[in-house]
PyMOL Python script that loads the backbone (N, CA, C, O; Angstrom):
from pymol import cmd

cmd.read_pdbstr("""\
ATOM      1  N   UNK A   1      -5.981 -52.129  16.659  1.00  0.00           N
ATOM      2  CA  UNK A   1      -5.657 -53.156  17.624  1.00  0.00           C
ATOM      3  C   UNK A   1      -6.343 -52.808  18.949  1.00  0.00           C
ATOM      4  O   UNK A   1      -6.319 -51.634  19.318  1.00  0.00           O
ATOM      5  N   UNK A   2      -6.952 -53.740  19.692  1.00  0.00           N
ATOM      6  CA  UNK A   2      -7.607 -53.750  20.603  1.00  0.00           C
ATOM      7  C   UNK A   2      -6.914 -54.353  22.121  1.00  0.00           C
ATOM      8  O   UNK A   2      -6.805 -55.573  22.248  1.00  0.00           O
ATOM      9  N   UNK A   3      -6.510 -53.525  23.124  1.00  0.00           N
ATOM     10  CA  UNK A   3      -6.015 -54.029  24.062  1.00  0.00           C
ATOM     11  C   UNK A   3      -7.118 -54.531  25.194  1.00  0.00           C
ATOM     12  O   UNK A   3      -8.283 -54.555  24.796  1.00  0.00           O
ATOM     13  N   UNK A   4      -6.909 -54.872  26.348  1.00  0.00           N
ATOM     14  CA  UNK A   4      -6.982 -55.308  27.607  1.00  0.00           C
ATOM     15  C   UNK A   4      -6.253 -55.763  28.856  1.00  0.00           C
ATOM     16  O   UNK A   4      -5.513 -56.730  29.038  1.00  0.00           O
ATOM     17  N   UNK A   5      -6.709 -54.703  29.748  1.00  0.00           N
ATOM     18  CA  UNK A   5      -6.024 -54.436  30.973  1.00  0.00           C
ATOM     19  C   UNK A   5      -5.956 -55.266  32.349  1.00  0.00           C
ATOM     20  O   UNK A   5      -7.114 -55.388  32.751  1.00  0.00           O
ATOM     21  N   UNK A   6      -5.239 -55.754  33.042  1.00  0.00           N
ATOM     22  CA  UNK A   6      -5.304 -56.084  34.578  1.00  0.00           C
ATOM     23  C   UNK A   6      -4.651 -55.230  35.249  1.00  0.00           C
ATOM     24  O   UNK A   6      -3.863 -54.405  34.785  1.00  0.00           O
ATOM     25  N   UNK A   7      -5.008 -55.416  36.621  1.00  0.00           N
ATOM     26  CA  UNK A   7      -3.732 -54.646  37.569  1.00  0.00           C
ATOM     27  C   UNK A   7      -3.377 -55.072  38.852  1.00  0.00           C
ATOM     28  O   UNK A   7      -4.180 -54.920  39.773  1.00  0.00           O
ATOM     29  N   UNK A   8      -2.361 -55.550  39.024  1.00  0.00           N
ATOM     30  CA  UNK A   8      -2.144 -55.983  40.333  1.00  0.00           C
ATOM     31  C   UNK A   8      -1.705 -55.263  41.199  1.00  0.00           C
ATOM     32  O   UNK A   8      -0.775 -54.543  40.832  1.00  0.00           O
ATOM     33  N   UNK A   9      -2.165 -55.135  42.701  1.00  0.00           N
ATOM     34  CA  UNK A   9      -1.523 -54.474  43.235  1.00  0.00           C
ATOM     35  C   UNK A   9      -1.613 -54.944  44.561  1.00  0.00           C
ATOM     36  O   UNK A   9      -2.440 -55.769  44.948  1.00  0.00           O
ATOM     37  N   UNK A  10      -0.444 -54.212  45.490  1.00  0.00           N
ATOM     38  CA  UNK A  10      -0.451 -55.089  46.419  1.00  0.00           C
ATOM     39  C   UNK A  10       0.181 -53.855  47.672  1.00  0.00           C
ATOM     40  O   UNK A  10       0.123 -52.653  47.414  1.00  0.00           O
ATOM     41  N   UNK A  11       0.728 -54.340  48.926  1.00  0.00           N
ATOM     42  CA  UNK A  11       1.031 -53.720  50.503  1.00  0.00           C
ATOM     43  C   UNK A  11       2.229 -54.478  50.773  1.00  0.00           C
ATOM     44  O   UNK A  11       2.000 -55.681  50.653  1.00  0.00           O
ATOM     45  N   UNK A  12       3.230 -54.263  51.041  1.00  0.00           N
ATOM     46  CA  UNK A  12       4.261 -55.316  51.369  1.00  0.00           C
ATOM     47  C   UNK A  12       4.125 -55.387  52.498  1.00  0.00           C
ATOM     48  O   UNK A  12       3.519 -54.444  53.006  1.00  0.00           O
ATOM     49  N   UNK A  13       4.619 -56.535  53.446  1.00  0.00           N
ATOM     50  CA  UNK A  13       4.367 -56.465  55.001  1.00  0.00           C
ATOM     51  C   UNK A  13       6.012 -56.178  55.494  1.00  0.00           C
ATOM     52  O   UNK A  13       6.996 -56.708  54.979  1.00  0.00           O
ATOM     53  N   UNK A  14       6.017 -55.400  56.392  1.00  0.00           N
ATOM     54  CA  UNK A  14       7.095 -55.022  56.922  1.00  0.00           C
ATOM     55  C   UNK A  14       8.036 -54.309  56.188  1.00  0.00           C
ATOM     56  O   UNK A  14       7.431 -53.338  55.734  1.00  0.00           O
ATOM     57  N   UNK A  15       9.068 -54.282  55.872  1.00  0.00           N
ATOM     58  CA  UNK A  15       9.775 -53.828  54.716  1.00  0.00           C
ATOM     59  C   UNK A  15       9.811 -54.519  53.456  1.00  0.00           C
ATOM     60  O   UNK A  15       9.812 -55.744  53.338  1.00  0.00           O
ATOM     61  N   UNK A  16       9.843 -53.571  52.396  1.00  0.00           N
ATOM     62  CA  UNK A  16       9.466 -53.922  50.860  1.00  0.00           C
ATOM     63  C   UNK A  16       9.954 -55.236  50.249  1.00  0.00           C
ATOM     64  O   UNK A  16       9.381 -56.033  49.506  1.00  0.00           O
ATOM     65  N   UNK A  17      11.520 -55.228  50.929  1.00  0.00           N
ATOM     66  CA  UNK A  17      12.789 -55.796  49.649  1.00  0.00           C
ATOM     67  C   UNK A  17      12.467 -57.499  50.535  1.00  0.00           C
ATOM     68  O   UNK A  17      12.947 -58.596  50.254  1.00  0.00           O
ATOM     69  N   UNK A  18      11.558 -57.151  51.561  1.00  0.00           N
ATOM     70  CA  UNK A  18      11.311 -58.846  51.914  1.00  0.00           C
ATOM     71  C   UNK A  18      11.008 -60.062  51.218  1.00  0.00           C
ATOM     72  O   UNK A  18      11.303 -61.257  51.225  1.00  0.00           O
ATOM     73  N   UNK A  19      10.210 -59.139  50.547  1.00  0.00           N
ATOM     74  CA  UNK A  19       9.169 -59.990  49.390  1.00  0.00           C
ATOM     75  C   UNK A  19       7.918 -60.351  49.964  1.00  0.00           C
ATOM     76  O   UNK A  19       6.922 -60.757  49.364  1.00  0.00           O
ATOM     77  N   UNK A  20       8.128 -60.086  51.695  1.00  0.00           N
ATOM     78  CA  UNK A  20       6.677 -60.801  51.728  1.00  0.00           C
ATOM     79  C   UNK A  20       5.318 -59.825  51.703  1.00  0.00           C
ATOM     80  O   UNK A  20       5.540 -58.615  51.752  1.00  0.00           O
ATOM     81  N   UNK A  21       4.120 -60.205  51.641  1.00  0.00           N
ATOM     82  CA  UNK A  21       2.843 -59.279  51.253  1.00  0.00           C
ATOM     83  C   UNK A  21       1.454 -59.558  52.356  1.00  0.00           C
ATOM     84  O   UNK A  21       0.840 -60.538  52.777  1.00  0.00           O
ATOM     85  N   UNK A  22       1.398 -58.034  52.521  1.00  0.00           N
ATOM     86  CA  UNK A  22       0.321 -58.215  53.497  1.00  0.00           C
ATOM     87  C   UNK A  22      -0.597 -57.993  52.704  1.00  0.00           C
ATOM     88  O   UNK A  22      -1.325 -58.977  52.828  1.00  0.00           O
ATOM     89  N   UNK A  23      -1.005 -57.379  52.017  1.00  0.00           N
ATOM     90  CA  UNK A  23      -2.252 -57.027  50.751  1.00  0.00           C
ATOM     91  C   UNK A  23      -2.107 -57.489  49.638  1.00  0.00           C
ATOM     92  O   UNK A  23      -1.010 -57.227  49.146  1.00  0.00           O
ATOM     93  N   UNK A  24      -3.149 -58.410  48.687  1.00  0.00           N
ATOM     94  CA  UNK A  24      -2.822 -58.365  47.403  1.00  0.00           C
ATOM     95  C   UNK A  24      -3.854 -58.483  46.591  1.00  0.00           C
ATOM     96  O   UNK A  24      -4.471 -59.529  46.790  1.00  0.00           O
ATOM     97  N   UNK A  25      -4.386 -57.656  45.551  1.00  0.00           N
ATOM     98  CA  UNK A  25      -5.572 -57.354  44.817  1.00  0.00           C
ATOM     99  C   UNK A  25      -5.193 -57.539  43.183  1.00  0.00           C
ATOM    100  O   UNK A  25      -4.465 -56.754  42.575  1.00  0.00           O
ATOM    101  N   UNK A  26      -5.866 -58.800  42.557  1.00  0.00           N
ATOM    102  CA  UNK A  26      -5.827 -58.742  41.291  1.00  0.00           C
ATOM    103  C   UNK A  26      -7.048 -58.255  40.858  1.00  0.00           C
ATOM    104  O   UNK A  26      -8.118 -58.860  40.796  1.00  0.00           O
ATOM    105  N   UNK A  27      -6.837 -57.284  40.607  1.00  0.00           N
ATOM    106  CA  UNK A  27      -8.291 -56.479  39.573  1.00  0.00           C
ATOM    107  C   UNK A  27      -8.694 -56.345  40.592  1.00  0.00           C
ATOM    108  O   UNK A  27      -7.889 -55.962  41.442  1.00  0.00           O
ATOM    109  N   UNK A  28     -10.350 -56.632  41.075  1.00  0.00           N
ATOM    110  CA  UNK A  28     -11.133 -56.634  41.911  1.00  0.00           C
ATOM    111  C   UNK A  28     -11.433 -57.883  43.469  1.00  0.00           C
ATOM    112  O   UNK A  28     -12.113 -57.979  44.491  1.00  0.00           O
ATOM    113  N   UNK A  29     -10.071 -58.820  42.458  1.00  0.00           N
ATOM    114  CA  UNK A  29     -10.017 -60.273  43.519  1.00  0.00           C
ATOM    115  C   UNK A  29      -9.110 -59.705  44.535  1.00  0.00           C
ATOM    116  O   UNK A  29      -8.029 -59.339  44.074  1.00  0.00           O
ATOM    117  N   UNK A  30      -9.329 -59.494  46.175  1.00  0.00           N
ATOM    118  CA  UNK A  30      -8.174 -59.969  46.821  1.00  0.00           C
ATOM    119  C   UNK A  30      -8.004 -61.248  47.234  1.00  0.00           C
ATOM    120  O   UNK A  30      -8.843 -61.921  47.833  1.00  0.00           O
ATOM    121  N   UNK A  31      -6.822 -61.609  46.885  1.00  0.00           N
ATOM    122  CA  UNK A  31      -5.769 -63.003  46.877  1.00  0.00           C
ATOM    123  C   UNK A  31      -5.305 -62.669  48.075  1.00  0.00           C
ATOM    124  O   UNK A  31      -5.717 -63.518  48.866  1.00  0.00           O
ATOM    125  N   UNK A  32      -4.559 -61.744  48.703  1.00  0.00           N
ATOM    126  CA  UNK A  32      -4.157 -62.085  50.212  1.00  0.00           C
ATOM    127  C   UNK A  32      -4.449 -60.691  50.940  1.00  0.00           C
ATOM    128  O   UNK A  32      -4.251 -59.549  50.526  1.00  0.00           O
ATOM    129  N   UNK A  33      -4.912 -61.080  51.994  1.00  0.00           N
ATOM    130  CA  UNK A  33      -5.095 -60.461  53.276  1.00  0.00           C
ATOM    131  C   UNK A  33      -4.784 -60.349  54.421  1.00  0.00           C
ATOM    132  O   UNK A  33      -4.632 -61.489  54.859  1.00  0.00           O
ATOM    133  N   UNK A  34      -4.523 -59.334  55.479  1.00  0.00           N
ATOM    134  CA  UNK A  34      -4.043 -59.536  56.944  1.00  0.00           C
ATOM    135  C   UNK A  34      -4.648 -60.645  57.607  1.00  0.00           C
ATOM    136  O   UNK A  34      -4.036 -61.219  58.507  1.00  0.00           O
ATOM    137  N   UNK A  35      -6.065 -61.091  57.165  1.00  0.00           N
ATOM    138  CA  UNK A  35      -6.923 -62.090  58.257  1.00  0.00           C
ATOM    139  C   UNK A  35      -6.341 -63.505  57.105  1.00  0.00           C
ATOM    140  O   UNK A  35      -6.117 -64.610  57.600  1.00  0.00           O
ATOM    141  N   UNK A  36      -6.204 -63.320  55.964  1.00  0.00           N
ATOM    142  CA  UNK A  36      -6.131 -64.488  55.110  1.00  0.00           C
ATOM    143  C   UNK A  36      -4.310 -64.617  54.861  1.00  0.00           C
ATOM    144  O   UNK A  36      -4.287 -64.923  53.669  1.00  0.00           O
ATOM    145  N   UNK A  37      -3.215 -64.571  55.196  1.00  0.00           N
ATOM    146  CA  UNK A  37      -2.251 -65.047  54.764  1.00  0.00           C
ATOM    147  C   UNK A  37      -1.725 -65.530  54.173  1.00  0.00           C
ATOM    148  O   UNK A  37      -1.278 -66.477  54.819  1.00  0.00           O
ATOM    149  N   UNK A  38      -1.288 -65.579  52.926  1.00  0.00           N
ATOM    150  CA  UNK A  38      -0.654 -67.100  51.836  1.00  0.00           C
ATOM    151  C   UNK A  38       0.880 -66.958  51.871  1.00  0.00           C
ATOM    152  O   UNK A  38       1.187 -65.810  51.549  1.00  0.00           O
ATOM    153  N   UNK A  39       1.823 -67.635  52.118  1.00  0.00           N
ATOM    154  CA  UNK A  39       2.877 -67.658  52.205  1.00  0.00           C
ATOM    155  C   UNK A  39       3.441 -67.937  50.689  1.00  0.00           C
ATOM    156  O   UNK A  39       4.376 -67.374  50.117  1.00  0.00           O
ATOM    157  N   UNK A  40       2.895 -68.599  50.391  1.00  0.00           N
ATOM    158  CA  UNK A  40       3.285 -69.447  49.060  1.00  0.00           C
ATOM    159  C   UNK A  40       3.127 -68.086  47.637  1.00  0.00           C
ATOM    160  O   UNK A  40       3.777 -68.111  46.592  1.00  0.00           O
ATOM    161  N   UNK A  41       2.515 -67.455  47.869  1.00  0.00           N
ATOM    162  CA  UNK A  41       2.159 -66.249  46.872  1.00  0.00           C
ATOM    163  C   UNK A  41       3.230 -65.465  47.347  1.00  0.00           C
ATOM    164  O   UNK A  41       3.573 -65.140  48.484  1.00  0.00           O
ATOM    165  N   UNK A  42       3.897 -65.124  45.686  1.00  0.00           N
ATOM    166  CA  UNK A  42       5.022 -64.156  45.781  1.00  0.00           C
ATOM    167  C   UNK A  42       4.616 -63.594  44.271  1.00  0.00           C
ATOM    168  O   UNK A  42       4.305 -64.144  43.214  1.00  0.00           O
ATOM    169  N   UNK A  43       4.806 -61.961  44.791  1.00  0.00           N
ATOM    170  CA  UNK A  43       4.593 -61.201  43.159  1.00  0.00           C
ATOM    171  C   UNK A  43       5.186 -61.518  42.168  1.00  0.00           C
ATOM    172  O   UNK A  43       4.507 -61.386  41.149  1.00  0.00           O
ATOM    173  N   UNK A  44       6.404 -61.972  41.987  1.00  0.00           N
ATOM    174  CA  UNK A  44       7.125 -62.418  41.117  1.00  0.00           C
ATOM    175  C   UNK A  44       6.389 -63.773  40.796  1.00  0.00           C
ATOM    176  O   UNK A  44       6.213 -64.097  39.622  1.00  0.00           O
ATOM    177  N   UNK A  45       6.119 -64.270  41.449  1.00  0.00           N
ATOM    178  CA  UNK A  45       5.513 -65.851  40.820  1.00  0.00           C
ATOM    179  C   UNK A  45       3.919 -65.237  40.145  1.00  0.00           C
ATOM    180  O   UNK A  45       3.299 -65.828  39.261  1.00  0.00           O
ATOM    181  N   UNK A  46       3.463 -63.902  40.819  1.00  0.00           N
ATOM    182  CA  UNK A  46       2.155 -64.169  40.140  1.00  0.00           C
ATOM    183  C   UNK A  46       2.115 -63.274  38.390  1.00  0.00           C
ATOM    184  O   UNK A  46       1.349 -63.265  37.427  1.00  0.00           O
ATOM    185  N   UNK A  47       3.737 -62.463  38.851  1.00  0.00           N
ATOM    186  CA  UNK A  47       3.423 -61.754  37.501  1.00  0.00           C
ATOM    187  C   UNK A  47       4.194 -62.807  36.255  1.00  0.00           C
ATOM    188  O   UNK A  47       4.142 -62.546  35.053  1.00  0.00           O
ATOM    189  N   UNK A  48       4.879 -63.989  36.823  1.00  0.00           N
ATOM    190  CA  UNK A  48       5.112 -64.940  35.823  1.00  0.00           C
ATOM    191  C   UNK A  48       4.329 -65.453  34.842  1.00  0.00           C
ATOM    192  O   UNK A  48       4.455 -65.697  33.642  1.00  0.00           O
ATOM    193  N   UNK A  49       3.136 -65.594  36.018  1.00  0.00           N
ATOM    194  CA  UNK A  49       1.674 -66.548  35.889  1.00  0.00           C
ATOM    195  C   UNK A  49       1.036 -65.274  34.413  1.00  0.00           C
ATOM    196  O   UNK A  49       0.759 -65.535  33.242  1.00  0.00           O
ATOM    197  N   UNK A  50       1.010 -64.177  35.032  1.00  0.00           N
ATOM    198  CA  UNK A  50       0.507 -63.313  33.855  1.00  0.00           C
ATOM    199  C   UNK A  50       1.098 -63.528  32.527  1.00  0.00           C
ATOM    200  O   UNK A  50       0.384 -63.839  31.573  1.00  0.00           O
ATOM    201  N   UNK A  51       2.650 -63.343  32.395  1.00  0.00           N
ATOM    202  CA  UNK A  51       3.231 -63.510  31.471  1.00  0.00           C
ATOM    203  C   UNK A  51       3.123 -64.469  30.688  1.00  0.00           C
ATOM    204  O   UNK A  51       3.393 -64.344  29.493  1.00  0.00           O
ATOM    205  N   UNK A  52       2.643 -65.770  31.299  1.00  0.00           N
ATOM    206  CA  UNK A  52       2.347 -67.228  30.373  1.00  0.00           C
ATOM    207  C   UNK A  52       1.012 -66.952  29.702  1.00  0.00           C
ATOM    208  O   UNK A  52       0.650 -67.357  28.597  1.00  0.00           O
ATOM    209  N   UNK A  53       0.354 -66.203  30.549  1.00  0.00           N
ATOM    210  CA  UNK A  53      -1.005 -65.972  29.861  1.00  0.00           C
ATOM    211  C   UNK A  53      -1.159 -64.461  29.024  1.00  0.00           C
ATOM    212  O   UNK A  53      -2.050 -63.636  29.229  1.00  0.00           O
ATOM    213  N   UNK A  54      -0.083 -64.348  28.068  1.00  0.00           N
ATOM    214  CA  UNK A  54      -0.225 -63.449  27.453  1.00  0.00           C
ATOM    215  C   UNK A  54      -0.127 -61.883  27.724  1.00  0.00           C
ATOM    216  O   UNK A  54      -0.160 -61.197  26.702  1.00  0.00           O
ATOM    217  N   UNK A  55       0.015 -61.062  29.190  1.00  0.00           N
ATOM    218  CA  UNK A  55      -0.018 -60.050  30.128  1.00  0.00           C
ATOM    219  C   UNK A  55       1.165 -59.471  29.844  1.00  0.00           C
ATOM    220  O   UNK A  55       2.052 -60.323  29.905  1.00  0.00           O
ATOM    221  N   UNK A  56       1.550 -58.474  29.580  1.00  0.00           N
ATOM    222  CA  UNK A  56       2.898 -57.543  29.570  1.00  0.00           C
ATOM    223  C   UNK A  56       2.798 -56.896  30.301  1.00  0.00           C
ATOM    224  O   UNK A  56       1.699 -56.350  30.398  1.00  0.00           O
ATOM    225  N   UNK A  57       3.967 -56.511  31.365  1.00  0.00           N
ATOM    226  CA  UNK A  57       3.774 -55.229  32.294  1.00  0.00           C
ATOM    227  C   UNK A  57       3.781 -53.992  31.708  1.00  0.00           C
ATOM    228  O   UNK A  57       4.842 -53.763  31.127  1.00  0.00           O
ATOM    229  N   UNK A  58       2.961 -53.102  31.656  1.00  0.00           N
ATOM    230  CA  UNK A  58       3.393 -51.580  31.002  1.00  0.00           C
ATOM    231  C   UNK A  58       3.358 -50.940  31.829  1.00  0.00           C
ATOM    232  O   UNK A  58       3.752 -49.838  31.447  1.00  0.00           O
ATOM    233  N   UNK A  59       3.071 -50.918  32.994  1.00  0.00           N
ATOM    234  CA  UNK A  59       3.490 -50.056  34.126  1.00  0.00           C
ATOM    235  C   UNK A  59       3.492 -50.015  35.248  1.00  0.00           C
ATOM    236  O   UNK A  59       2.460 -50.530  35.679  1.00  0.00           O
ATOM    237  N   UNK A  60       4.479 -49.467  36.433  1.00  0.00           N
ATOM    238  CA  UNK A  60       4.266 -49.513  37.720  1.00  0.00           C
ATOM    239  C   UNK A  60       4.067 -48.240  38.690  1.00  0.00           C
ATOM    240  O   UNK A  60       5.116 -47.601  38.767  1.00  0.00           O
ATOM    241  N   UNK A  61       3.262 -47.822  39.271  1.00  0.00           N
ATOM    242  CA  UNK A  61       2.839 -46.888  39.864  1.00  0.00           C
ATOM    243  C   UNK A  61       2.971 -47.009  41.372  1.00  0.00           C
ATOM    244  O   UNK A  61       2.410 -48.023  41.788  1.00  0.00           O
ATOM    245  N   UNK A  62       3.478 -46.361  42.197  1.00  0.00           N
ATOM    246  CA  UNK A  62       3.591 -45.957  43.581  1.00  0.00           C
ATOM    247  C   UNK A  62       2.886 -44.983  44.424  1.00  0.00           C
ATOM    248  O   UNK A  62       3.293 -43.828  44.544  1.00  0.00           O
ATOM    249  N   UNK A  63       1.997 -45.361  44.918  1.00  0.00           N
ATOM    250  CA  UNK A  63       1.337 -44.752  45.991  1.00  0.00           C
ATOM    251  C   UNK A  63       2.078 -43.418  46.313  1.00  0.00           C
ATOM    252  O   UNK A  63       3.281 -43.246  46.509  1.00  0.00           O
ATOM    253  N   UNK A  64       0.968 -42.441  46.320  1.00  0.00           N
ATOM    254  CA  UNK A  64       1.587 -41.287  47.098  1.00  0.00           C
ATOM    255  C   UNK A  64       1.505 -40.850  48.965  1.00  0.00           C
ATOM    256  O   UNK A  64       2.034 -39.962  49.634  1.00  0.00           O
ATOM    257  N   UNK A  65       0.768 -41.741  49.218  1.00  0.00           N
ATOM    258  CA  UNK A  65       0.428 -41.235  50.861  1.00  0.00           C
ATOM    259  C   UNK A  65       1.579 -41.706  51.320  1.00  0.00           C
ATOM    260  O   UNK A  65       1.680 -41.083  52.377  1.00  0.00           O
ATOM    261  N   UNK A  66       2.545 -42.407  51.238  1.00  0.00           N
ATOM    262  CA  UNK A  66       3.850 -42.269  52.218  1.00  0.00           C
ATOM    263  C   UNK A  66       4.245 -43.855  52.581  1.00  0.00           C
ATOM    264  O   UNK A  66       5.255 -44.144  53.224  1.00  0.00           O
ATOM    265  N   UNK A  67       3.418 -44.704  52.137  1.00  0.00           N
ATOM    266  CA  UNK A  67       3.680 -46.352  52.316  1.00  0.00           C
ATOM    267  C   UNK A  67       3.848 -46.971  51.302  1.00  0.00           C
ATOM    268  O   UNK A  67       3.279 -46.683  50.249  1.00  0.00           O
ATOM    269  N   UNK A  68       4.839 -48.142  51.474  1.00  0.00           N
ATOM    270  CA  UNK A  68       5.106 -49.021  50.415  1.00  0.00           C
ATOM    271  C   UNK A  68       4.295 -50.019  49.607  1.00  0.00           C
ATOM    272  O   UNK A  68       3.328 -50.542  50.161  1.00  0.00           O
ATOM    273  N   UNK A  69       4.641 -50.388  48.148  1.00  0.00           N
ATOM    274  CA  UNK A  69       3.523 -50.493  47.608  1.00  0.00           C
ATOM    275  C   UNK A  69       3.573 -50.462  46.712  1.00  0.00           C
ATOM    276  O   UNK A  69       4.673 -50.255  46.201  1.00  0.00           O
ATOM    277  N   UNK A  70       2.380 -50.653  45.872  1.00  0.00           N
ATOM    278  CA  UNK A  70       2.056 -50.387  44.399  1.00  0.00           C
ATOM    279  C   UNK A  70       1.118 -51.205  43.694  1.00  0.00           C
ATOM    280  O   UNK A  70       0.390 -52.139  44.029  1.00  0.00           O
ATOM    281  N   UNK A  71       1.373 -50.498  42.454  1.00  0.00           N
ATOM    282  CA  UNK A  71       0.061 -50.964  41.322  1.00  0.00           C
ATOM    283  C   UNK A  71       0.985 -51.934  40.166  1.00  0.00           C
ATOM    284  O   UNK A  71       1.477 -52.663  41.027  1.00  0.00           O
ATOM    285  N   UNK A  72       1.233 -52.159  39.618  1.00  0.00           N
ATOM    286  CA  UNK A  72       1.383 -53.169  38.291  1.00  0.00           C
ATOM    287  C   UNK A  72       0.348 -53.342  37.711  1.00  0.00           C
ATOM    288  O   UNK A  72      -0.488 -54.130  38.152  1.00  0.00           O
ATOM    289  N   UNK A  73       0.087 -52.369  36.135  1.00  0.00           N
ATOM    290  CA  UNK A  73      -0.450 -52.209  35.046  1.00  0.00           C
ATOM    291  C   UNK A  73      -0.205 -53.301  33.745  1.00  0.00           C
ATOM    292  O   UNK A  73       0.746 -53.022  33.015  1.00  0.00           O
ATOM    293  N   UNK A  74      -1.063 -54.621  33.381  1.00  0.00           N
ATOM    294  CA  UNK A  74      -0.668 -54.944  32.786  1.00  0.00           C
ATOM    295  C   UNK A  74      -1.945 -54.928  31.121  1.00  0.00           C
ATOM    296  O   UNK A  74      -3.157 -54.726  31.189  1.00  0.00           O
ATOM    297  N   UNK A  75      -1.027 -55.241  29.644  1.00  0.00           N
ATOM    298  CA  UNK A  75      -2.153 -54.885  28.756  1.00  0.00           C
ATOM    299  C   UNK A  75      -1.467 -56.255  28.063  1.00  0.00           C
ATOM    300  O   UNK A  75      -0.352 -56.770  28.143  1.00  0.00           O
ATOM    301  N   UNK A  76      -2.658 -56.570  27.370  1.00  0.00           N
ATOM    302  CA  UNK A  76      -2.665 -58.127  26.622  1.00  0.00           C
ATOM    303  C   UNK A  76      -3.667 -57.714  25.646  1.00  0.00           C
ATOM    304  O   UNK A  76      -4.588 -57.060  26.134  1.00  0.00           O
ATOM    305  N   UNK A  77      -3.724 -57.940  24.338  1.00  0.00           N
ATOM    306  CA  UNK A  77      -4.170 -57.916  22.959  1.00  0.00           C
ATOM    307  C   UNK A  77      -5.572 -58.411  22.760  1.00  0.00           C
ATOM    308  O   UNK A  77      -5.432 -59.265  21.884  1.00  0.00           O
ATOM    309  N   UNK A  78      -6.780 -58.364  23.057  1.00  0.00           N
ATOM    310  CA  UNK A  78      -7.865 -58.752  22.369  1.00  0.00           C
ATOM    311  C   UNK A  78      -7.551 -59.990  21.395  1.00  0.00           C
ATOM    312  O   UNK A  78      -8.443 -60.465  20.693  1.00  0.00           O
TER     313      UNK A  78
END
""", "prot")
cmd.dss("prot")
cmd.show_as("cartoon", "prot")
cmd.util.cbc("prot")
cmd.orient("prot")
């Protein structure tokens, strides 16, 4: 069986449990930025979006330098 990977990851702005996001990088796309803003983009809505398209989360990883954050590892089947 043959997998394939994405990863989202992102910067929360201000404190984490806000929901809101100052950084956000799918794979190599950034989707939001300090100069670019989207209000309407929420991680939960984008890892939905994955899930319809076949994406399982297998993992979440946390930054070690001391800021909030992270990676979301996802693998989908060839």
């Amino acid at each position: 069986m043959k997998w394939e990977y994405t990863q989202l990851r992102f910067v929360p702005r201000g404190k984490s449990w806000t929901g809101e996001i100052e950084e956000l990088w799918l794979d190599d796309r950034q989707i939001i930025s300090r100069s670019h803003p989207q209000r309407d983009v929420t991680l939960v809505g984008l890892m939905n979006e994955l899930g319809e398209q076949g994406w399982e989360l297998t993992t979440y990883a946390q930054p070690f330098t001391g800021y909030h954050g992270g990676c979301y590892t996802f693998k989908r089947q060839k």
